[in-house]
N, CA, C and O atoms as a GROMACS GRO file, in nm:
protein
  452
    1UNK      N    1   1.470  -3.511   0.442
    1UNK     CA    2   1.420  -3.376   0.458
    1UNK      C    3   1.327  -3.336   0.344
    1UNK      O    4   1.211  -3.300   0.361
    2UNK      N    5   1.398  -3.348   0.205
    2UNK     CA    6   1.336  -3.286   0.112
    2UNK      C    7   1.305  -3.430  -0.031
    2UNK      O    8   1.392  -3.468  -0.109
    3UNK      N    9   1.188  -3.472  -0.027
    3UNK     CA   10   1.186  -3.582  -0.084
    3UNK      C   11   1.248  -3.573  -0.237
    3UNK      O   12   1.231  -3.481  -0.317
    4UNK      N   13   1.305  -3.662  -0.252
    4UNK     CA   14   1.390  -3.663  -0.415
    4UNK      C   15   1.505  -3.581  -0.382
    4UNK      O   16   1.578  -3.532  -0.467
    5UNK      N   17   1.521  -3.566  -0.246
    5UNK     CA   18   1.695  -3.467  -0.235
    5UNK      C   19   1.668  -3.325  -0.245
    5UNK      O   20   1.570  -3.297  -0.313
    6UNK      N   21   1.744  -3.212  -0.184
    6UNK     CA   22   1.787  -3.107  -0.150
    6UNK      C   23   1.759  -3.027  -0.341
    6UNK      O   24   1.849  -3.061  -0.418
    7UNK      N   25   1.653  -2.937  -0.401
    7UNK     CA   26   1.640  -2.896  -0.480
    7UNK      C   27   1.805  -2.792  -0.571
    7UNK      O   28   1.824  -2.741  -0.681
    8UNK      N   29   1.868  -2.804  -0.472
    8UNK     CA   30   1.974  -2.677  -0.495
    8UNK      C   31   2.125  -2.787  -0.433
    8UNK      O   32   2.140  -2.880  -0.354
    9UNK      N   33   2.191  -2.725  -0.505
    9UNK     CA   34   2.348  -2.745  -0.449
    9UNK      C   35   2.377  -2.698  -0.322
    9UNK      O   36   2.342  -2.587  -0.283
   10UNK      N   37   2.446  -2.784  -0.251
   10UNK     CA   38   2.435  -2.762  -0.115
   10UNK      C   39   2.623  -2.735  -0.059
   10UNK      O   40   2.677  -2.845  -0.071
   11UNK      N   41   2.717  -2.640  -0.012
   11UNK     CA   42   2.834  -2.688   0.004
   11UNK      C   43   2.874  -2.684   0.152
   11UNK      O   44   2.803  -2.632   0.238
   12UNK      N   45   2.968  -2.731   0.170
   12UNK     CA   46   3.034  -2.797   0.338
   12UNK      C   47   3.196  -2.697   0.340
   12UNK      O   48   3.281  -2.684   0.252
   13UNK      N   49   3.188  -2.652   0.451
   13UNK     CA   50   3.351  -2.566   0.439
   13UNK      C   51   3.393  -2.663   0.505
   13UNK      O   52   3.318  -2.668   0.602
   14UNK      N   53   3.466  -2.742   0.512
   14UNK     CA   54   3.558  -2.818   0.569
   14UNK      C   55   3.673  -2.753   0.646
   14UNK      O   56   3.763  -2.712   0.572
   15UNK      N   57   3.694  -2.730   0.801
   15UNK     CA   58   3.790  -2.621   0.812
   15UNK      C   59   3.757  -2.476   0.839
   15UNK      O   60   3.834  -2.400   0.899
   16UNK      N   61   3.618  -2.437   0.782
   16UNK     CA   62   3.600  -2.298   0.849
   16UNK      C   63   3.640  -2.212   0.739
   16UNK      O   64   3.601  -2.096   0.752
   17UNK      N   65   3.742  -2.251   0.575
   17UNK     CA   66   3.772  -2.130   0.531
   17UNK      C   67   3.658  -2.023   0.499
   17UNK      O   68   3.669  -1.904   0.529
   18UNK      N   69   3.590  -2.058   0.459
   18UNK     CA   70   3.455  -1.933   0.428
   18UNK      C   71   3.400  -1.863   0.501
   18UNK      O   72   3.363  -1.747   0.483
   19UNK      N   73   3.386  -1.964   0.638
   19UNK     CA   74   3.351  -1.910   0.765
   19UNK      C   75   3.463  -1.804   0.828
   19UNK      O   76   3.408  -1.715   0.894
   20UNK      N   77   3.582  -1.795   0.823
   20UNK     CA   78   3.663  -1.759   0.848
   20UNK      C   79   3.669  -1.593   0.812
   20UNK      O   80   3.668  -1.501   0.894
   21UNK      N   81   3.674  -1.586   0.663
   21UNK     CA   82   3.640  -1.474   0.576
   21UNK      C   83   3.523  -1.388   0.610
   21UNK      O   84   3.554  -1.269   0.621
   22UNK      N   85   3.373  -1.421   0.632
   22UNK     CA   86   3.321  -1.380   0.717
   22UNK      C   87   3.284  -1.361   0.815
   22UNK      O   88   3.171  -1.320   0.844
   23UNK      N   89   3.421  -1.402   0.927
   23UNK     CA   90   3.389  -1.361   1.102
   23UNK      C   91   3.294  -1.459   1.154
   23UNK      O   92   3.252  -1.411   1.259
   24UNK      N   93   3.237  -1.579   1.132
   24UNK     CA   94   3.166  -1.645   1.189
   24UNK      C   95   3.218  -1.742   1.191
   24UNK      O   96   3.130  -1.828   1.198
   25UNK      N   97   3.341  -1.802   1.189
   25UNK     CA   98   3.397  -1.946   1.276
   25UNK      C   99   3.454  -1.914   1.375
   25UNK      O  100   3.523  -1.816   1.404
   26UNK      N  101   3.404  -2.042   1.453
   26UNK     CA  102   3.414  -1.986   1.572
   26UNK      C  103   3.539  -2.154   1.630
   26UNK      O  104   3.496  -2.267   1.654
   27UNK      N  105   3.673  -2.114   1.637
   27UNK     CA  106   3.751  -2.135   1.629
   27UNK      C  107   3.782  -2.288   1.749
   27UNK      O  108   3.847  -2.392   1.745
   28UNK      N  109   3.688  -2.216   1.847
   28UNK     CA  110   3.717  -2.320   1.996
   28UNK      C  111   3.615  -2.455   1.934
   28UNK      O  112   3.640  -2.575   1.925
   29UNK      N  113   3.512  -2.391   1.903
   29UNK     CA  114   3.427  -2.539   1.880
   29UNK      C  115   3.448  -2.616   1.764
   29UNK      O  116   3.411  -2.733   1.757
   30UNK      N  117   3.529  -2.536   1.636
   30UNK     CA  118   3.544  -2.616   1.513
   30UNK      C  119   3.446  -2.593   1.449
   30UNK      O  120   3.440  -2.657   1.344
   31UNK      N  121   3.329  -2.497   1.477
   31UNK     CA  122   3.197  -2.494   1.336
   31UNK      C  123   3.189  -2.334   1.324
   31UNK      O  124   3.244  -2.252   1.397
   32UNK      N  125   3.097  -2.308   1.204
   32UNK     CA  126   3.042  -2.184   1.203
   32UNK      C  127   2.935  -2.159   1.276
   32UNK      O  128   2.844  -2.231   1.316
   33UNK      N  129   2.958  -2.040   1.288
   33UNK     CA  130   2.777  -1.971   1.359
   33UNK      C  131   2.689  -1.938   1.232
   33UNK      O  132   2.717  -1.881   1.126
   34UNK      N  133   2.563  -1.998   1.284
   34UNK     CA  134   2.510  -1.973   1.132
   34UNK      C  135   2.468  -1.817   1.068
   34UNK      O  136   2.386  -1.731   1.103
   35UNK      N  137   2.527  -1.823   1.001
   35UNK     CA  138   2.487  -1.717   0.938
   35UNK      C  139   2.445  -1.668   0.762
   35UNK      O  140   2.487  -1.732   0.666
   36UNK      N  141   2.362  -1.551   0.751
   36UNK     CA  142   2.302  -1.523   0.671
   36UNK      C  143   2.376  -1.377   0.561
   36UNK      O  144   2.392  -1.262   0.603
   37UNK      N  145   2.403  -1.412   0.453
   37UNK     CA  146   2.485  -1.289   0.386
   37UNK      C  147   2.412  -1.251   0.263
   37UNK      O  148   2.392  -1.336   0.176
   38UNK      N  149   2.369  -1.120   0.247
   38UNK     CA  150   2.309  -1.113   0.083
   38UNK      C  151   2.409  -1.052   0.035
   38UNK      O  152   2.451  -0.949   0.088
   39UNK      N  153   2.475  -1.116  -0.092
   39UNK     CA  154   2.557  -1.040  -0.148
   39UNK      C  155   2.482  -1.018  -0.322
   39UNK      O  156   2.419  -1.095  -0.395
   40UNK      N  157   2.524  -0.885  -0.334
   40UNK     CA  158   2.454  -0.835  -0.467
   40UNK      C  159   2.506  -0.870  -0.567
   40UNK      O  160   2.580  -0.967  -0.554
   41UNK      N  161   2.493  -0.811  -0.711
   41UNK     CA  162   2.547  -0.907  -0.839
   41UNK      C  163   2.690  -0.848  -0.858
   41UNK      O  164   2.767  -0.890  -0.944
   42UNK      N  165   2.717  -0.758  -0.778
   42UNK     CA  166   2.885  -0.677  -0.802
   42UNK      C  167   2.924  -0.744  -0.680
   42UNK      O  168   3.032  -0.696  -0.646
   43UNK      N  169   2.884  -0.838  -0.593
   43UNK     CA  170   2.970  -0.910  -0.483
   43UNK      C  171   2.967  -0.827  -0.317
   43UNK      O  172   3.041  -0.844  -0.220
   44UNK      N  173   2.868  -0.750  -0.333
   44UNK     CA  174   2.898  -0.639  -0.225
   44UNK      C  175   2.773  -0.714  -0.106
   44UNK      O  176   2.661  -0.759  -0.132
   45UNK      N  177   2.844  -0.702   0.024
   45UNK     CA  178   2.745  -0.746   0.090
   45UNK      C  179   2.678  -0.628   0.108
   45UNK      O  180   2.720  -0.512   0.105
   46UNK      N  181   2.533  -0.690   0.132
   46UNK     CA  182   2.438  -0.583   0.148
   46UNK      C  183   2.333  -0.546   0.267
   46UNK      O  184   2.266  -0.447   0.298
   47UNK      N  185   2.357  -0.699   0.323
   47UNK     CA  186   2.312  -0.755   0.446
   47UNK      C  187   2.345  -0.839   0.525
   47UNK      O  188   2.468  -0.828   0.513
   48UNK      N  189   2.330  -0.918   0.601
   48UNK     CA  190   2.355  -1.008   0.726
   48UNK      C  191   2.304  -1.021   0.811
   48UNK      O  192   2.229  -0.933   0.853
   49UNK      N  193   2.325  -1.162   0.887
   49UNK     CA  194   2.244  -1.181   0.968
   49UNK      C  195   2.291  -1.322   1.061
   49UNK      O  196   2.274  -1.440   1.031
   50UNK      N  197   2.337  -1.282   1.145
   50UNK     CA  198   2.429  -1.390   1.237
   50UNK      C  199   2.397  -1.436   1.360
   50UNK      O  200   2.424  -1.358   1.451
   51UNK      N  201   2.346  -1.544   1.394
   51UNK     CA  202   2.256  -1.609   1.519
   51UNK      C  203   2.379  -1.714   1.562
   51UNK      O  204   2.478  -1.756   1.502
   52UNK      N  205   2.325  -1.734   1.691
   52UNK     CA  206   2.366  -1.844   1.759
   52UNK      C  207   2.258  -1.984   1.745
   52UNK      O  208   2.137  -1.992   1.727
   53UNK      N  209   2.345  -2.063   1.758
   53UNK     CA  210   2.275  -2.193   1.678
   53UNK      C  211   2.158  -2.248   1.782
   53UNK      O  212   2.117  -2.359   1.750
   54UNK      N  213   2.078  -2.175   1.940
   54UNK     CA  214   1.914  -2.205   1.943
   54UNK      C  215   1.853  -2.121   1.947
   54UNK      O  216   1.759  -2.108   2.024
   55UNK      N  217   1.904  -2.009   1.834
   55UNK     CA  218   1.795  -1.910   1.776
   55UNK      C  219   1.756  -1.975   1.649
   55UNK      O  220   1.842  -2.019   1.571
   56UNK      N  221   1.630  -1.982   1.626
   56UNK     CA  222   1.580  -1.988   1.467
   56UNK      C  223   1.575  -1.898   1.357
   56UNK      O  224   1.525  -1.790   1.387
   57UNK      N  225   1.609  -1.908   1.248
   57UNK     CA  226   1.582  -1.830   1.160
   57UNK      C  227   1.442  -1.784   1.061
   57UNK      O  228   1.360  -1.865   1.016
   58UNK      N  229   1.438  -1.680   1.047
   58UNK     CA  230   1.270  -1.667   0.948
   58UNK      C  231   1.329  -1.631   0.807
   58UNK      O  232   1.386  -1.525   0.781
   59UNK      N  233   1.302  -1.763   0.697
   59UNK     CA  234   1.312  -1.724   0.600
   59UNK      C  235   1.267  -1.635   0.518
   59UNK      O  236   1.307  -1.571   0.421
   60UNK      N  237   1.153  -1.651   0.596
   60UNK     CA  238   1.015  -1.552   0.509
   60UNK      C  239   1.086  -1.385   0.519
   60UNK      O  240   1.041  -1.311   0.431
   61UNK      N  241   1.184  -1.323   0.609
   61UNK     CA  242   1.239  -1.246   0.623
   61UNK      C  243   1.344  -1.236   0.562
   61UNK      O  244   1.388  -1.135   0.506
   62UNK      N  245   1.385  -1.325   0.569
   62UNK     CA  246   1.532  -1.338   0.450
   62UNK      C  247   1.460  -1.308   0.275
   62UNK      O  248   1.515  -1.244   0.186
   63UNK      N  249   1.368  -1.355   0.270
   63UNK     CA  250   1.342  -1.331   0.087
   63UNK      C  251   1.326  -1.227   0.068
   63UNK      O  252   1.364  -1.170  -0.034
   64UNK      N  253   1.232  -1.147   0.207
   64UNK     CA  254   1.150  -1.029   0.209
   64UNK      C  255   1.280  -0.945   0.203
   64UNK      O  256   1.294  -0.869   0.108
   65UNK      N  257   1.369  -0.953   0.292
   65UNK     CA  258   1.494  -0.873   0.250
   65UNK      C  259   1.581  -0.877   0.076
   65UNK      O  260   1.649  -0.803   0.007
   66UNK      N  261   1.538  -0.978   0.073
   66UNK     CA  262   1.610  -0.974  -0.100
   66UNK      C  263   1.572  -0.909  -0.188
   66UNK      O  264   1.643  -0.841  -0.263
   67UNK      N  265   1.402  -0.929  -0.192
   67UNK     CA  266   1.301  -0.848  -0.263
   67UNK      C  267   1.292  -0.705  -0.221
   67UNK      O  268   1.244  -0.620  -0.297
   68UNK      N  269   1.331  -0.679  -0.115
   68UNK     CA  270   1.388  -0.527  -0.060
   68UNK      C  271   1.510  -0.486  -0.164
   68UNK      O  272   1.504  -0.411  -0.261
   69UNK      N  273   1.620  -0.560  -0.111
   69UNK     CA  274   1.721  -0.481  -0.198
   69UNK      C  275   1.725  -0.514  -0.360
   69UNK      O  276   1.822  -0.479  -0.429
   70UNK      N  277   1.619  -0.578  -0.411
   70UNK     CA  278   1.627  -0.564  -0.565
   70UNK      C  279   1.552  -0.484  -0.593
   70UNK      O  280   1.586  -0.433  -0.701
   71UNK      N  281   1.432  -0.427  -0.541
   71UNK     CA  282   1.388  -0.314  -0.577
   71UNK      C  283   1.450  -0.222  -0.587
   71UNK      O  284   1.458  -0.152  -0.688
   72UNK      N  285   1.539  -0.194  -0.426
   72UNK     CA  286   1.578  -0.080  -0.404
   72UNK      C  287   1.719  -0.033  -0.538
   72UNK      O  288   1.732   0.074  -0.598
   73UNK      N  289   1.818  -0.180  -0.548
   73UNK     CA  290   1.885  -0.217  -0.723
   73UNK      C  291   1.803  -0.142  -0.811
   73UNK      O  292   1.826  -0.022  -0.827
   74UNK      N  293   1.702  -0.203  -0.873
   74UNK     CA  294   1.647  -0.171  -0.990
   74UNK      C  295   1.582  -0.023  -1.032
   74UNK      O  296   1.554   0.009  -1.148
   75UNK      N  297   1.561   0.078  -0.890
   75UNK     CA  298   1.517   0.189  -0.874
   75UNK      C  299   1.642   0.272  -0.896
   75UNK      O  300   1.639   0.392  -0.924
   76UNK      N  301   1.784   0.176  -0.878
   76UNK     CA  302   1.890   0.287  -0.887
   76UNK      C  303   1.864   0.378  -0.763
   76UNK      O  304   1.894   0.497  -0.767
   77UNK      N  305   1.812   0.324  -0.663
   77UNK     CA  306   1.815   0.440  -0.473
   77UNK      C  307   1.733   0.486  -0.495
   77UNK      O  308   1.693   0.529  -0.387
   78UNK      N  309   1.623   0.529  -0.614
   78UNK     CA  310   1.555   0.628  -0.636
   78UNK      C  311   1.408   0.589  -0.515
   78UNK      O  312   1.337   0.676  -0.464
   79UNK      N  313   1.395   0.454  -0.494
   79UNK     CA  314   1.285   0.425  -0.376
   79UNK      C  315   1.377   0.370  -0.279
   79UNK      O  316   1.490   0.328  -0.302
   80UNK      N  317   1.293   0.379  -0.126
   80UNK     CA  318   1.362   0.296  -0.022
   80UNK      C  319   1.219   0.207   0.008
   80UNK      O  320   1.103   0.237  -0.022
   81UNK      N  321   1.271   0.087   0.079
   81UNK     CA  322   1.167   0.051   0.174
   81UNK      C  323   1.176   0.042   0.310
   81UNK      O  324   1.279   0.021   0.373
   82UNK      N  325   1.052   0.061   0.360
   82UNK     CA  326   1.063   0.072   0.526
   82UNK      C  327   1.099  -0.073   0.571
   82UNK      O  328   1.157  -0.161   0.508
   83UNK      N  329   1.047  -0.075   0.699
   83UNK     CA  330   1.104  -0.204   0.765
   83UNK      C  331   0.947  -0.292   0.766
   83UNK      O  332   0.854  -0.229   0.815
   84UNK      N  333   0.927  -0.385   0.732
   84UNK     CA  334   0.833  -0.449   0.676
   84UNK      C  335   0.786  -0.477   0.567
   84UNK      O  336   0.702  -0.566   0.558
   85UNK      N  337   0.834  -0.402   0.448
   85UNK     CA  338   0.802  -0.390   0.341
   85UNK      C  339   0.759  -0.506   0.233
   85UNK      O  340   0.858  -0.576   0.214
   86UNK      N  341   0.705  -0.528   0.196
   86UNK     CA  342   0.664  -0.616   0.067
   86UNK      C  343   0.626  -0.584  -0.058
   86UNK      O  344   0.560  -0.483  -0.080
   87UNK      N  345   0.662  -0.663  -0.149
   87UNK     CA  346   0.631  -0.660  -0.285
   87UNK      C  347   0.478  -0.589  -0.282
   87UNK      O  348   0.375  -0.635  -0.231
   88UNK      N  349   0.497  -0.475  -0.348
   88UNK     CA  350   0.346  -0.394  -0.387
   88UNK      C  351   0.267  -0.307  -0.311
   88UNK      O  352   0.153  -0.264  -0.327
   89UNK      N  353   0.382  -0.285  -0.194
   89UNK     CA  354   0.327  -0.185  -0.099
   89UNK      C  355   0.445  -0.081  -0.137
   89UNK      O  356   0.554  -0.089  -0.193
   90UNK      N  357   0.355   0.032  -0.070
   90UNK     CA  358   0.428   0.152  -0.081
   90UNK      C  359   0.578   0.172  -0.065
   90UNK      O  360   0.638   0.108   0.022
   91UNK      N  361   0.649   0.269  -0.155
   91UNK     CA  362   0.797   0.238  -0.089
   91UNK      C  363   0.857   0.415  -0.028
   91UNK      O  364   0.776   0.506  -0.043
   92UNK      N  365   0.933   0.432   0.008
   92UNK     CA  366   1.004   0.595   0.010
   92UNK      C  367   1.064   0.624  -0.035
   92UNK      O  368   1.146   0.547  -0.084
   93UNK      N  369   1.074   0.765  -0.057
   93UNK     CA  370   1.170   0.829  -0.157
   93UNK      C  371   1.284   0.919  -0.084
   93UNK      O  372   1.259   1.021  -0.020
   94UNK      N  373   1.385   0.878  -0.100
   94UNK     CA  374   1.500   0.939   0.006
   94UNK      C  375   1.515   1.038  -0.005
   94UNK      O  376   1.451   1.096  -0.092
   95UNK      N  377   1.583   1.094   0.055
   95UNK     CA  378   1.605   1.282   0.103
   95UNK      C  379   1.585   1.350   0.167
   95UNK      O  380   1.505   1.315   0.255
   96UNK      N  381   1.630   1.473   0.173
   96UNK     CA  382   1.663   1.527   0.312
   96UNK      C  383   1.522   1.550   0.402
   96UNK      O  384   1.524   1.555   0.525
   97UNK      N  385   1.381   1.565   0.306
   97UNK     CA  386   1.260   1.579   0.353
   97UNK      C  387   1.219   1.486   0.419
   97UNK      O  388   1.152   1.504   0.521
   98UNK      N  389   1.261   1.333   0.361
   98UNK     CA  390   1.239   1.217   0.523
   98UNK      C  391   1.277   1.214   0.635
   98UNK      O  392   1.197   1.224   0.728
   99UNK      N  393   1.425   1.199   0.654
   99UNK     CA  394   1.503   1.257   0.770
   99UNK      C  395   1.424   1.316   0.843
   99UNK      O  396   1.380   1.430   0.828
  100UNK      N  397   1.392   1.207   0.961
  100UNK     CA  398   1.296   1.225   1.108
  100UNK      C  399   1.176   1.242   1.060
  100UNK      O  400   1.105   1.325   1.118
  101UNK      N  401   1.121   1.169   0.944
  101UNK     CA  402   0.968   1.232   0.954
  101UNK      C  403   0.960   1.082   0.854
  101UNK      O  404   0.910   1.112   0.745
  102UNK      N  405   0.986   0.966   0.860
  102UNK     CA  406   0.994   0.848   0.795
  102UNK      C  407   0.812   0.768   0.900
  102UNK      O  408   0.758   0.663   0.868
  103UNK      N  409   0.766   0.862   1.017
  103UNK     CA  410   0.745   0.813   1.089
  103UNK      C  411   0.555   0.907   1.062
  103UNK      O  412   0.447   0.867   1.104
  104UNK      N  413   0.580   1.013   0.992
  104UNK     CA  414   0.492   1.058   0.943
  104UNK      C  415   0.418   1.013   0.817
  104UNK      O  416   0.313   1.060   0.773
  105UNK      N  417   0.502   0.901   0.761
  105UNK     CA  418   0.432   0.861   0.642
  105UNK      C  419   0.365   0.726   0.669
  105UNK      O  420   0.261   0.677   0.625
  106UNK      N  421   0.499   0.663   0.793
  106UNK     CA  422   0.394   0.529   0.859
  106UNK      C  423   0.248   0.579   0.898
  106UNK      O  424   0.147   0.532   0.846
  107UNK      N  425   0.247   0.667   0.983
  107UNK     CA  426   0.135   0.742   1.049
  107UNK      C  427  -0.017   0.699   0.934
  107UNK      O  428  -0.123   0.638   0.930
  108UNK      N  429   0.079   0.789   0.854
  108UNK     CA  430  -0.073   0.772   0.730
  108UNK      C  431  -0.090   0.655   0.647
  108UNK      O  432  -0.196   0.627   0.591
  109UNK      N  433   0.047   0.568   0.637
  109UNK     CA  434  -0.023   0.448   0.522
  109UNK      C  435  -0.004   0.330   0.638
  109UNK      O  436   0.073   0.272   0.715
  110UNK      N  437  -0.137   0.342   0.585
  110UNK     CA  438  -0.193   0.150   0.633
  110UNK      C  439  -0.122   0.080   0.576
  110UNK      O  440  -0.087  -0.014   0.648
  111UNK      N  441  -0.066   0.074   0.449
  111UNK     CA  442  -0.026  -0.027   0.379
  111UNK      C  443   0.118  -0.087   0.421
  111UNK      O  444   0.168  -0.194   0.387
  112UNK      N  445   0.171   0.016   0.508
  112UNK     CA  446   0.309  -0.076   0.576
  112UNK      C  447   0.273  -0.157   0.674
  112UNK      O  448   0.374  -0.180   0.741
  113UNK      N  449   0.195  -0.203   0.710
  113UNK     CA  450   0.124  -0.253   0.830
  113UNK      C  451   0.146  -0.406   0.802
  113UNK      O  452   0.101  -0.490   0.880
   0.00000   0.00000   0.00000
């Protein structure tokens, strides 16, 4: 796959225990469903993402989500991002003034696009 071997440590649940813990072994067939978990630096999941095995996954969405919630970390909540968001585009600022009007700021910035 990856010439010179797999860059990262790779592990095998033998049994399902991990899978188990997060609701994705699936007991009749003996494997997990694959799935996707961001957990933050206090252990808290923050996301997920759980397919059946001939759906594909988009990584490029998975990072984009990481780089989501470390901003949104490092702002302390003080920014959100919309749904598309990337490094260096605009982000939102929560409160009661967004609430139903998240759709008025798409309106005007190109830059979530």
């Amino acid at each position: 796959m990856v010439e010179g071997g797999v860059p990262f440590p790779m592990l095998s649940d033998a049994g399902g225990k991990v899978g188990k813990v997060y609701g994705i072994y699936d007991e009749d067939a003996g494997v997990e469903t694959r799935g996707r978990f961001i957990i933050d630096p206090d252990g808290v999941i923050q996301g997920y993402e759980v397919l059946t095995p001939p759906v594909g996954r988009n990584v490029g969405e998975s990072i984009r989500q990481v780089q989501a919630f470390q901003l949104v970390r490092e702002s302390k909540g003080t920014q959100a991002t919309p749904s598309g968001w990337r490094p260096g585009k605009p982000t939102l600022t929560p409160g009661p003034d967004l609430v139903g009007n998240v759709w008025k700021v798409w309106k005007t910035e190109s830059a979530f696009d």
